[in-house]
PDB file with one MODEL, atoms N, CA, C and O in Angstrom:
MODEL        1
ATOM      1  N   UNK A   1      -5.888  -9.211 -37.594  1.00  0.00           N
ATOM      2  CA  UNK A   1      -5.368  -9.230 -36.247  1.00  0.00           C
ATOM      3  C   UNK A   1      -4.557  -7.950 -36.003  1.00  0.00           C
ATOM      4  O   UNK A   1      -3.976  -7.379 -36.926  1.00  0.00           O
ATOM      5  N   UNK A   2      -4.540  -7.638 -35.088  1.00  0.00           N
ATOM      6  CA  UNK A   2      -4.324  -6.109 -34.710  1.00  0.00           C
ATOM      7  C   UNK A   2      -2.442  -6.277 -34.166  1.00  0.00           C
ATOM      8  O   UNK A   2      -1.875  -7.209 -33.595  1.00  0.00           O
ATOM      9  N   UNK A   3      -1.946  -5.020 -34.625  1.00  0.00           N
ATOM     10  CA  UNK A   3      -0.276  -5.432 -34.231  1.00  0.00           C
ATOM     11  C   UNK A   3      -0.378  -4.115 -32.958  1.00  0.00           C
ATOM     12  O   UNK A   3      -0.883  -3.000 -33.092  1.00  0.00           O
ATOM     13  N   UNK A   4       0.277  -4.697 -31.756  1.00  0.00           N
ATOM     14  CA  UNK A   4       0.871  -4.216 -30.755  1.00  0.00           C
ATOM     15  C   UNK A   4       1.795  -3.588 -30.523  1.00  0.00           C
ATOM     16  O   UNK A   4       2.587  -4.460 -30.166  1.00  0.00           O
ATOM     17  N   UNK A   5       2.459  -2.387 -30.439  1.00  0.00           N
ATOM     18  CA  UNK A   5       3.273  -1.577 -30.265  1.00  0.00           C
ATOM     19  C   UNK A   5       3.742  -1.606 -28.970  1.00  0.00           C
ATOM     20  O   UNK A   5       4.238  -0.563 -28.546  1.00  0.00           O
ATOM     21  N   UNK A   6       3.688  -2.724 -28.132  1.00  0.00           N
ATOM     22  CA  UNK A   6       4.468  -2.332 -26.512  1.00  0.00           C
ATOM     23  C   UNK A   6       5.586  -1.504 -26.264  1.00  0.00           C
ATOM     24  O   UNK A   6       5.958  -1.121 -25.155  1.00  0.00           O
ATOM     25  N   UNK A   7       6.095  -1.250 -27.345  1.00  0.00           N
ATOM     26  CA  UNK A   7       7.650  -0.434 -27.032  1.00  0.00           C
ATOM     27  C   UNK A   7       7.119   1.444 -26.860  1.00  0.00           C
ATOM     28  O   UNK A   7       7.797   2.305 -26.298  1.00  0.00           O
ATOM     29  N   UNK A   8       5.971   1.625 -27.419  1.00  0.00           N
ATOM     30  CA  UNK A   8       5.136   2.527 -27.190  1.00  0.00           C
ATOM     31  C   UNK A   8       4.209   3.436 -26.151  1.00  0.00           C
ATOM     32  O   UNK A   8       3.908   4.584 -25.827  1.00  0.00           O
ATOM     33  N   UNK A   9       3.986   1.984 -25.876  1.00  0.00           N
ATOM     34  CA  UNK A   9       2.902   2.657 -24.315  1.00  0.00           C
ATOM     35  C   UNK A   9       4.204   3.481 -23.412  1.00  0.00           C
ATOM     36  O   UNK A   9       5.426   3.623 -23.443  1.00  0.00           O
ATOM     37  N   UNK A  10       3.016   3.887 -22.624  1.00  0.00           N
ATOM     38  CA  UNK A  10       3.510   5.303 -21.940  1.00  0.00           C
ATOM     39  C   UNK A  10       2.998   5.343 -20.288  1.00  0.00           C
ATOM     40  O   UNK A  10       2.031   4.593 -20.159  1.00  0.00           O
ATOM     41  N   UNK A  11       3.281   5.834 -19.339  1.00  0.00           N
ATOM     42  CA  UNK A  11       2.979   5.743 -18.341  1.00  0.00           C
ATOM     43  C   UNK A  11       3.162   6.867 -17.430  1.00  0.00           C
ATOM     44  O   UNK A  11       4.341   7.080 -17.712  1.00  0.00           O
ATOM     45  N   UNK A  12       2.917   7.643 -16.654  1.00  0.00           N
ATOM     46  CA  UNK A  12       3.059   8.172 -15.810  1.00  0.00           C
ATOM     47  C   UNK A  12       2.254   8.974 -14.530  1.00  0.00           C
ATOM     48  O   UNK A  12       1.210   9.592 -14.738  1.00  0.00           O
ATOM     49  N   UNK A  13       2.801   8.890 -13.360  1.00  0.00           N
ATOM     50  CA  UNK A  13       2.140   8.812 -12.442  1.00  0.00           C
ATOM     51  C   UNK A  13       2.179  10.224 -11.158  1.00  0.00           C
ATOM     52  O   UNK A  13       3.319  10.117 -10.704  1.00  0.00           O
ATOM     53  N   UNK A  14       1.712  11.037 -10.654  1.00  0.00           N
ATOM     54  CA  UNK A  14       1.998  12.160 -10.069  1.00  0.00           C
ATOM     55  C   UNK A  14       0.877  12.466  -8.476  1.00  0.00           C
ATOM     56  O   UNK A  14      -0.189  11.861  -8.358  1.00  0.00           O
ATOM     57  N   UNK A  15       1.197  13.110  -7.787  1.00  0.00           N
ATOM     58  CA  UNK A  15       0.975  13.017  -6.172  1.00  0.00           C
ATOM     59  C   UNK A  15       0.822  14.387  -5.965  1.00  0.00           C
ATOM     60  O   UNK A  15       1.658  15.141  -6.463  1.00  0.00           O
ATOM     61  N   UNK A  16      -0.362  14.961  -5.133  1.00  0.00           N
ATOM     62  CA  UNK A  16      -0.063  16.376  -4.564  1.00  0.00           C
ATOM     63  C   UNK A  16      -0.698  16.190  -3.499  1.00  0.00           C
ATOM     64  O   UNK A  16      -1.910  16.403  -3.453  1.00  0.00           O
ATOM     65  N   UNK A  17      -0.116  15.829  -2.615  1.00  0.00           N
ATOM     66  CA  UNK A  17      -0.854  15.872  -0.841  1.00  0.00           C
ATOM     67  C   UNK A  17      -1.525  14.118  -0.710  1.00  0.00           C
ATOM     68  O   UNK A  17      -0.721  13.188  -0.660  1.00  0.00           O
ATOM     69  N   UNK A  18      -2.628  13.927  -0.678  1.00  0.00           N
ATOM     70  CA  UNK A  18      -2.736  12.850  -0.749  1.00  0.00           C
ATOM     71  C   UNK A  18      -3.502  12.286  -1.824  1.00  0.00           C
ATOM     72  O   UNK A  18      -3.718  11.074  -1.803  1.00  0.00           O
ATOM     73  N   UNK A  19      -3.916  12.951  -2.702  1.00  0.00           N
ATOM     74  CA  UNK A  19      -4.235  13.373  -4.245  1.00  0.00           C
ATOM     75  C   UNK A  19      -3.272  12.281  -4.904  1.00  0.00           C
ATOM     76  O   UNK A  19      -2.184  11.881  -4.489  1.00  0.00           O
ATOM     77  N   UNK A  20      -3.987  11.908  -6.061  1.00  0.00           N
ATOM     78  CA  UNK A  20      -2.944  11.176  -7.088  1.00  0.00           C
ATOM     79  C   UNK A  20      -3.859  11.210  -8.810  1.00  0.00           C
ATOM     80  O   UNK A  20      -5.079  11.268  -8.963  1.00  0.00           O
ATOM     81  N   UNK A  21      -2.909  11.160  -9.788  1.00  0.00           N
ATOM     82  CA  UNK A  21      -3.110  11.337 -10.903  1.00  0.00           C
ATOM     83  C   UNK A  21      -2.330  10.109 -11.546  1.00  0.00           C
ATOM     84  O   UNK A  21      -1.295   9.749 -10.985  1.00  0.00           O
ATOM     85  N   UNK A  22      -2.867   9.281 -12.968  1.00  0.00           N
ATOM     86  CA  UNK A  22      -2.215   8.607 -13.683  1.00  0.00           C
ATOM     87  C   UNK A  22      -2.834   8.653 -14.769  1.00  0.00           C
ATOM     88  O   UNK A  22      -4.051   8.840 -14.763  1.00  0.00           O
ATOM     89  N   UNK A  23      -1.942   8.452 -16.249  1.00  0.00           N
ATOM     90  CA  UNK A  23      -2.248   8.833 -17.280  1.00  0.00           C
ATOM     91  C   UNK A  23      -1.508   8.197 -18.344  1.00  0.00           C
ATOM     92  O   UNK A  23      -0.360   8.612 -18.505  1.00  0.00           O
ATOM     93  N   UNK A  24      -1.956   7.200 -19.169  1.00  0.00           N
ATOM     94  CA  UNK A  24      -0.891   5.901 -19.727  1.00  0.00           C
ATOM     95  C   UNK A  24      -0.979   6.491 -21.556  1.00  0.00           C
ATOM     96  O   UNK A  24      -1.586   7.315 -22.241  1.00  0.00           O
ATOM     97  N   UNK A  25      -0.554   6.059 -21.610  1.00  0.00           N
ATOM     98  CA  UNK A  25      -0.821   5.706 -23.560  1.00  0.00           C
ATOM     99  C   UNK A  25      -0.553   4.358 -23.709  1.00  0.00           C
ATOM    100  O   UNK A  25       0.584   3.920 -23.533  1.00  0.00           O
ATOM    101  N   UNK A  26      -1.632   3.551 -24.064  1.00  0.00           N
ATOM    102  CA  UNK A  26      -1.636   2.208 -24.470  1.00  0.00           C
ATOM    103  C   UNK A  26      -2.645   1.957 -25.496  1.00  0.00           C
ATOM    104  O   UNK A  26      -3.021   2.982 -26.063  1.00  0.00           O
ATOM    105  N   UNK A  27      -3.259   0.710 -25.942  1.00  0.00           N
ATOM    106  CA  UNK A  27      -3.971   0.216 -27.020  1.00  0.00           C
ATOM    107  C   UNK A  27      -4.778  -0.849 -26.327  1.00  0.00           C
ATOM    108  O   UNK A  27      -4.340  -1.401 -25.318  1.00  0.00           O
ATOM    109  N   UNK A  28      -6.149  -1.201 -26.936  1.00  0.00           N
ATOM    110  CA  UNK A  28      -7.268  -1.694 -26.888  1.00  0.00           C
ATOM    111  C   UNK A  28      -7.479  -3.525 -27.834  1.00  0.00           C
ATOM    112  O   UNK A  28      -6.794  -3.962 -28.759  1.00  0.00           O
ATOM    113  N   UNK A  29      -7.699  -3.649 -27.702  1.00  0.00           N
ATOM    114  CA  UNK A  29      -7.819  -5.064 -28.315  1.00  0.00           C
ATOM    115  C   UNK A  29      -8.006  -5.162 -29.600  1.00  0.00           C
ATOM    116  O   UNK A  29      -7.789  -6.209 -30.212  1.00  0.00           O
ATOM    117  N   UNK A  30      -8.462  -3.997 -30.191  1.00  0.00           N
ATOM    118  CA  UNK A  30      -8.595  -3.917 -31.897  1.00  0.00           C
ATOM    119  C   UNK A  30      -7.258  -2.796 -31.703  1.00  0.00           C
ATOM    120  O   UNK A  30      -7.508  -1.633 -32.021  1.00  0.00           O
ATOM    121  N   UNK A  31      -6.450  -2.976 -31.410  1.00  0.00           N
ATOM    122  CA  UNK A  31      -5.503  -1.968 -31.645  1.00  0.00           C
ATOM    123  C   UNK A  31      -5.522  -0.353 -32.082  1.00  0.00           C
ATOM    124  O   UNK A  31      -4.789   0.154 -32.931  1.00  0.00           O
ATOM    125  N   UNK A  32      -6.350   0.196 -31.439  1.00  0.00           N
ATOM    126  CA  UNK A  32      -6.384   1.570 -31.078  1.00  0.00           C
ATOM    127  C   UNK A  32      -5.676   2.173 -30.049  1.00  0.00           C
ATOM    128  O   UNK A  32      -5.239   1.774 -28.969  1.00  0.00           O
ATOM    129  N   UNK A  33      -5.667   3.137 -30.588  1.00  0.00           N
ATOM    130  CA  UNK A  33      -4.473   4.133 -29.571  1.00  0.00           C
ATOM    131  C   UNK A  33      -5.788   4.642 -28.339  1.00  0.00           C
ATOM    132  O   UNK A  33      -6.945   5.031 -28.500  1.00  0.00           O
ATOM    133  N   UNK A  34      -4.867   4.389 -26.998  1.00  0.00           N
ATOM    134  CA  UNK A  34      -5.835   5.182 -26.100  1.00  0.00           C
ATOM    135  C   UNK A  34      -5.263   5.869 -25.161  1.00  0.00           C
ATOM    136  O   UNK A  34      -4.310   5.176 -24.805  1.00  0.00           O
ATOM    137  N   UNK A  35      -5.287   6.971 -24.457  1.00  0.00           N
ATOM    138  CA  UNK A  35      -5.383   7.739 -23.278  1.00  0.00           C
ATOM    139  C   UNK A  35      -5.928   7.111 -22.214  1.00  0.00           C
ATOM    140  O   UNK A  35      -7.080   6.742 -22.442  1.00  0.00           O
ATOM    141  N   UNK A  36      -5.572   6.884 -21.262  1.00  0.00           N
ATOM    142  CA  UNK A  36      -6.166   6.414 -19.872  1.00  0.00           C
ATOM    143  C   UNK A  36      -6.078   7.518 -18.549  1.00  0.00           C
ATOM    144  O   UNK A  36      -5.030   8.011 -18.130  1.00  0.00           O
ATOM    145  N   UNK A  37      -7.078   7.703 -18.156  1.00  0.00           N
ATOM    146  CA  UNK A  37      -6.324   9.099 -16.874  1.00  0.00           C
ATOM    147  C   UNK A  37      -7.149   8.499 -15.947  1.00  0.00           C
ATOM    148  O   UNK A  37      -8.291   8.095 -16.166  1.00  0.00           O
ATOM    149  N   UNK A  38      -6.501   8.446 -14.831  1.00  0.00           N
ATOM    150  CA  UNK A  38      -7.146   8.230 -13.405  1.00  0.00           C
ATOM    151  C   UNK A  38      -6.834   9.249 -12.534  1.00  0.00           C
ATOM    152  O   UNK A  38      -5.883  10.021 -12.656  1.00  0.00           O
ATOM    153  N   UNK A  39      -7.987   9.233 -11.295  1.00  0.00           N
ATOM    154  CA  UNK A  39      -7.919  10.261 -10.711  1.00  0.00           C
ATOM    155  C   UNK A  39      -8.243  10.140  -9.242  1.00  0.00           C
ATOM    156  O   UNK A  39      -9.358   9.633  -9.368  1.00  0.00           O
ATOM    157  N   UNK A  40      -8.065  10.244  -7.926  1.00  0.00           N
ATOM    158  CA  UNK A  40      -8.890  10.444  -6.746  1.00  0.00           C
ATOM    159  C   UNK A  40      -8.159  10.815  -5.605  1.00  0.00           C
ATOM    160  O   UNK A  40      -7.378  11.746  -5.803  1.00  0.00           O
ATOM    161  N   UNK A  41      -8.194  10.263  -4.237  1.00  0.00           N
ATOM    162  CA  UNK A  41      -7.641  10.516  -3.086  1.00  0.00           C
ATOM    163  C   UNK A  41      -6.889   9.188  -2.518  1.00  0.00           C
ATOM    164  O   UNK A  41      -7.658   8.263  -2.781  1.00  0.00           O
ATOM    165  N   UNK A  42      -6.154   8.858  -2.098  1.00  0.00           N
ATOM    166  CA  UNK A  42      -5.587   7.925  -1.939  1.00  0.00           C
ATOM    167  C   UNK A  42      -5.792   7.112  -0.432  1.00  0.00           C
ATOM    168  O   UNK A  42      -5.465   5.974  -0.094  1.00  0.00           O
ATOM    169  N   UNK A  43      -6.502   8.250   0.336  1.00  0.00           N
ATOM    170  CA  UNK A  43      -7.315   7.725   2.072  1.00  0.00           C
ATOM    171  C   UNK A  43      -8.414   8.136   1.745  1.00  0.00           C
ATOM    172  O   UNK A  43      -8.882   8.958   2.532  1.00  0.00           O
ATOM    173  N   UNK A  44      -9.499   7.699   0.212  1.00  0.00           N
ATOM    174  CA  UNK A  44     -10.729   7.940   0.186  1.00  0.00           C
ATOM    175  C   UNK A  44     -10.992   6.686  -0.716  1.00  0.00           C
ATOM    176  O   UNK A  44      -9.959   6.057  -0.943  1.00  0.00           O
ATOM    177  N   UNK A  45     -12.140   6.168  -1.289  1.00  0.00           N
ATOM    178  CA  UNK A  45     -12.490   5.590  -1.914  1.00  0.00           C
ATOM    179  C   UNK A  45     -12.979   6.213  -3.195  1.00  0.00           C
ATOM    180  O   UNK A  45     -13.581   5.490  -3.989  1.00  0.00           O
ATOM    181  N   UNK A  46     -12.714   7.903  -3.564  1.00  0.00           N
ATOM    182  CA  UNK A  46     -13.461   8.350  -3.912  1.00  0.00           C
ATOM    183  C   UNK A  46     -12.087   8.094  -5.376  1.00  0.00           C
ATOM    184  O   UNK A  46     -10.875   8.004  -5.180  1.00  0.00           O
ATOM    185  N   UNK A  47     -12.714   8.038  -6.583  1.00  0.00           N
ATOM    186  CA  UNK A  47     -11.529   8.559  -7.604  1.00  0.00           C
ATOM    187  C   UNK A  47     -12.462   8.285  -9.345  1.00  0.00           C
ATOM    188  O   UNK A  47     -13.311   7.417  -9.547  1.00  0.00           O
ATOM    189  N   UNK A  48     -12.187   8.842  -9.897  1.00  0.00           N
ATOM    190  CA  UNK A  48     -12.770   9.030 -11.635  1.00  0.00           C
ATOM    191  C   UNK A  48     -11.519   8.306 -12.517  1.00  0.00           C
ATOM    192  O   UNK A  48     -10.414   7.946 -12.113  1.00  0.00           O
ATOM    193  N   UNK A  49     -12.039   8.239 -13.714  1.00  0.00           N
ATOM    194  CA  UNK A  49     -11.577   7.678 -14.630  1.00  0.00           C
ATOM    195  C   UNK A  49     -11.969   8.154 -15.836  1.00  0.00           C
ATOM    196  O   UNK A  49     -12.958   8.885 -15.891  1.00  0.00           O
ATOM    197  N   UNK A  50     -11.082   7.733 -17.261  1.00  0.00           N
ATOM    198  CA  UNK A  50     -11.435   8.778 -18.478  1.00  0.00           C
ATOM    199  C   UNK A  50     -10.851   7.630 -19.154  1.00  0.00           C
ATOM    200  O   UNK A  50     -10.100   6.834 -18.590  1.00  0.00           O
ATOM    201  N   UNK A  51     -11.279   7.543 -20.608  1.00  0.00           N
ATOM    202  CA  UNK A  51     -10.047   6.725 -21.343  1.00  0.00           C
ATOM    203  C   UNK A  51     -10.882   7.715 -22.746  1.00  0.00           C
ATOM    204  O   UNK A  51     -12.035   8.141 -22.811  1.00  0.00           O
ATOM    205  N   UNK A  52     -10.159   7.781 -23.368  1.00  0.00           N
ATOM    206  CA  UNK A  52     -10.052   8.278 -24.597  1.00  0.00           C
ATOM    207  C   UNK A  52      -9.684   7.803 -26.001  1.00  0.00           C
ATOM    208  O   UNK A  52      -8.483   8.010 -26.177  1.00  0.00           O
ATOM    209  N   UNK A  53     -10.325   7.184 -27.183  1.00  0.00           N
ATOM    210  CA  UNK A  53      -9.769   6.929 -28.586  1.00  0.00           C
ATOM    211  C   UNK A  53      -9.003   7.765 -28.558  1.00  0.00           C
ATOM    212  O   UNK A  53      -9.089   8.756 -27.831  1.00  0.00           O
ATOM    213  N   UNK A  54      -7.779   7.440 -29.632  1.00  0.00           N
ATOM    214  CA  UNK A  54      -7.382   8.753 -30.405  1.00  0.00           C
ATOM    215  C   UNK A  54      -7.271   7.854 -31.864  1.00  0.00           C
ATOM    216  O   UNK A  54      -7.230   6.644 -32.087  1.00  0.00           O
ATOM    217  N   UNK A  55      -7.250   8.830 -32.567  1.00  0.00           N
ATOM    218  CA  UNK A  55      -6.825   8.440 -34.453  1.00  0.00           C
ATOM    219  C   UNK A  55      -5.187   7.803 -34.723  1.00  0.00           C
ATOM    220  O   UNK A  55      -4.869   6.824 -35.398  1.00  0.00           O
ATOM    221  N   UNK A  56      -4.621   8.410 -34.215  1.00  0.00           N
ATOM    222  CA  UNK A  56      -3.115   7.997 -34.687  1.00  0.00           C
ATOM    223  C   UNK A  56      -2.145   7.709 -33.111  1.00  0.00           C
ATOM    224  O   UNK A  56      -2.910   7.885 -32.163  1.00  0.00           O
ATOM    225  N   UNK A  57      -1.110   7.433 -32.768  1.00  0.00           N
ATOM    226  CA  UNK A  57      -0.315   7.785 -31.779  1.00  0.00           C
ATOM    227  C   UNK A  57      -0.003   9.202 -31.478  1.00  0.00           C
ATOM    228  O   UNK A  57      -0.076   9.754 -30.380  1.00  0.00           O
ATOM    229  N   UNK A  58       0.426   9.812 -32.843  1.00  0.00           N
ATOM    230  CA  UNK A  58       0.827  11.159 -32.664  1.00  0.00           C
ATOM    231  C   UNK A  58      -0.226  11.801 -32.305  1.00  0.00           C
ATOM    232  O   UNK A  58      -0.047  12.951 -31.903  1.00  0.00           O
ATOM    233  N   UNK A  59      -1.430  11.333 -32.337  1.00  0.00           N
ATOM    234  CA  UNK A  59      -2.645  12.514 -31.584  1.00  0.00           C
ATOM    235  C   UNK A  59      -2.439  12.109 -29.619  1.00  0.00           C
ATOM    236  O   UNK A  59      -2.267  12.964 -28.750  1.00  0.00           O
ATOM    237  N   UNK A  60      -2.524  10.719 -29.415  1.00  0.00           N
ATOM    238  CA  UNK A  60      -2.168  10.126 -28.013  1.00  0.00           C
ATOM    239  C   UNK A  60      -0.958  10.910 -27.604  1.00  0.00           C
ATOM    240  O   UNK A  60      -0.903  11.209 -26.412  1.00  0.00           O
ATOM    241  N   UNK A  61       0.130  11.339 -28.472  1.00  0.00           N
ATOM    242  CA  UNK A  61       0.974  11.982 -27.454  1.00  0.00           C
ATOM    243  C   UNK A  61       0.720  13.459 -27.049  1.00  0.00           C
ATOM    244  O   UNK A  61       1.007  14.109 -26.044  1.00  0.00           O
ATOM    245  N   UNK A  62       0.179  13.698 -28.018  1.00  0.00           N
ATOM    246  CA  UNK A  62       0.041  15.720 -28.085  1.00  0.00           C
ATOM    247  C   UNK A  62      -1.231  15.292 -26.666  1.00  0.00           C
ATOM    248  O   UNK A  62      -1.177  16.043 -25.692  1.00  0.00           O
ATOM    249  N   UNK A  63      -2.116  14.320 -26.631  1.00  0.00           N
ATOM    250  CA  UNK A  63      -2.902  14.594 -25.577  1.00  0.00           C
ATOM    251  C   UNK A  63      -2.191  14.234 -24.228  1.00  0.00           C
ATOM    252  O   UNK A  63      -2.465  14.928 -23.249  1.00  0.00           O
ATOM    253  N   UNK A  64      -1.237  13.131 -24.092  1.00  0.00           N
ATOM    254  CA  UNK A  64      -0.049  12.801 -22.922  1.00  0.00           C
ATOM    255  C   UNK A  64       0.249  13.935 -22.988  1.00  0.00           C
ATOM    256  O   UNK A  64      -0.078  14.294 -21.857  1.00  0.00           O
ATOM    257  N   UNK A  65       0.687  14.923 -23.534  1.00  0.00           N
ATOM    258  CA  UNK A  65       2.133  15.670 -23.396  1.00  0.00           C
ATOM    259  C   UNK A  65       1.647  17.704 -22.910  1.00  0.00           C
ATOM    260  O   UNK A  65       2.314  18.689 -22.593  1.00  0.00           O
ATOM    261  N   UNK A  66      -0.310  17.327 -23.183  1.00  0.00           N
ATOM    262  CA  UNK A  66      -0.945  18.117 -22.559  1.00  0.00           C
ATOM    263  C   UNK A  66      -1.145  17.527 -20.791  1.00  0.00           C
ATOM    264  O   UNK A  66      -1.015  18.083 -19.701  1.00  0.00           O
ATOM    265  N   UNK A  67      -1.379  16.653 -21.065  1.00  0.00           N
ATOM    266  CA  UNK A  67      -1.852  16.229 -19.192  1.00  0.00           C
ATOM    267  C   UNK A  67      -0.396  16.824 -18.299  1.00  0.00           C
ATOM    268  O   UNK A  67      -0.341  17.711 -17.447  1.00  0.00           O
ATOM    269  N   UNK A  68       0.825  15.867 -18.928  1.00  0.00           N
ATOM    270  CA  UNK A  68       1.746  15.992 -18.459  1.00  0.00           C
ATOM    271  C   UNK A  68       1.722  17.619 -17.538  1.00  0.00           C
ATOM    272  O   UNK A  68       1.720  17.764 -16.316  1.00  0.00           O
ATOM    273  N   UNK A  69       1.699  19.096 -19.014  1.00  0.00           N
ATOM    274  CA  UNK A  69       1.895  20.199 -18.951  1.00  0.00           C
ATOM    275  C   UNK A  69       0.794  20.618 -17.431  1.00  0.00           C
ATOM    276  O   UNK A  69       1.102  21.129 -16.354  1.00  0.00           O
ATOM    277  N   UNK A  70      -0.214  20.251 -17.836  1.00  0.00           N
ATOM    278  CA  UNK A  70      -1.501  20.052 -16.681  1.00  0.00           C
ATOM    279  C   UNK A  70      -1.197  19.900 -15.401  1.00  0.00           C
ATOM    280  O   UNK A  70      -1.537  20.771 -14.600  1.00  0.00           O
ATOM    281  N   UNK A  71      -0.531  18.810 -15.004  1.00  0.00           N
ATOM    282  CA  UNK A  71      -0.318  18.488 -13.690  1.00  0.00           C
ATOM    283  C   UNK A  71       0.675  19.290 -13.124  1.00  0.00           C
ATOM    284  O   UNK A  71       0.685  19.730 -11.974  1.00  0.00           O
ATOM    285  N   UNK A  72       1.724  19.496 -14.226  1.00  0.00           N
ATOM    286  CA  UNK A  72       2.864  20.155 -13.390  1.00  0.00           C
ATOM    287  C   UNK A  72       2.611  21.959 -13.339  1.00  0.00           C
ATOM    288  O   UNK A  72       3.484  22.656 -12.824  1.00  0.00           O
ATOM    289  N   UNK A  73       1.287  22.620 -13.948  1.00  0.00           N
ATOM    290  CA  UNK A  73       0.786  23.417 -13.701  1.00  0.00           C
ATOM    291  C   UNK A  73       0.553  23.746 -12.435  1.00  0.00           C
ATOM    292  O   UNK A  73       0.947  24.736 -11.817  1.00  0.00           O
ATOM    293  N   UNK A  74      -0.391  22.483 -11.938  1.00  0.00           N
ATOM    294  CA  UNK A  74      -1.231  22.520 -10.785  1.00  0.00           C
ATOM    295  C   UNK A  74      -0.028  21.735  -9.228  1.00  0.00           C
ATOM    296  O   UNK A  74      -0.142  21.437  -8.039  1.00  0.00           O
ATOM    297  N   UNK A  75       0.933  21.733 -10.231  1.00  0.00           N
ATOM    298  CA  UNK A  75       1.833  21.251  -8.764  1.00  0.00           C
ATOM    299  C   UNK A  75       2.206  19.818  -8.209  1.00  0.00           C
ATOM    300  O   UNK A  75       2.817  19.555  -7.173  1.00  0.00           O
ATOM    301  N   UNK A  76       1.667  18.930  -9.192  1.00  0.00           N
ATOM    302  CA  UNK A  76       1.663  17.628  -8.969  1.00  0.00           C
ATOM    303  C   UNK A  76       2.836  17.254  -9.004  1.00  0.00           C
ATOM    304  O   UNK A  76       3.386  17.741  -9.992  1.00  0.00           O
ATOM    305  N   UNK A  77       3.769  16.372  -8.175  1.00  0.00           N
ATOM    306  CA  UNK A  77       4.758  15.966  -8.233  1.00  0.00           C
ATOM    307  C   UNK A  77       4.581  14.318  -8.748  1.00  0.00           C
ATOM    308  O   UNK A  77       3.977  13.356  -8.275  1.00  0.00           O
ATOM    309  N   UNK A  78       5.441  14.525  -9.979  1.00  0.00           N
ATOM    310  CA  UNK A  78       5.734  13.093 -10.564  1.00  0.00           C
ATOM    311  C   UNK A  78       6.585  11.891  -9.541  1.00  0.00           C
ATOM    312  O   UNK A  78       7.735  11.821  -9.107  1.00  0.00           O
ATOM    313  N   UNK A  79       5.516  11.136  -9.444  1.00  0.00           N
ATOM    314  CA  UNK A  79       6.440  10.064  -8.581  1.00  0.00           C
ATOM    315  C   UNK A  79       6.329   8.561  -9.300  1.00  0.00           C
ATOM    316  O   UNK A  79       6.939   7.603  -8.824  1.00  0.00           O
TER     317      UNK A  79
ENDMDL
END
């Protein structure tokens, strides 16, 4: 049986015009570490999605802690 780390997961969420971005660190039912990123327009129907394995947590954060760098590149305001 797989052990849960809730004190772990991660969340965060960012806005540029009517644009929106979200991007979690959480776990899967066999307890794998995952990346989640969402993506679209918020007066469209239009939006993508990604989820990602990773091997350890510490790989899930170096990939959080790239998106993070990502958005605030491109101007996204964290809301």
């Amino acid at each position: 049986m797989p052990t849960y780390q809730l004190d772990k997961w991660r969340s965060a969420n960012w806005q540029r015009g009517n644009r929106f971005y979200r991007c979690e660190i959480t776990q899967d039912l066999f307890g794998n570490w995952l990346v989640v990123r969402r993506w679209g327009a918020i007066d469209s129907r239009r939006w993508g999605s990604k989820d990602e394995v990773c091997t350890d947590y510490a790989e899930a954060q170096k990939l959080f802690g790239a998106v993070v760098k990502r958005r605030e590149k491109r101007q996204y305001i964290r809301v």
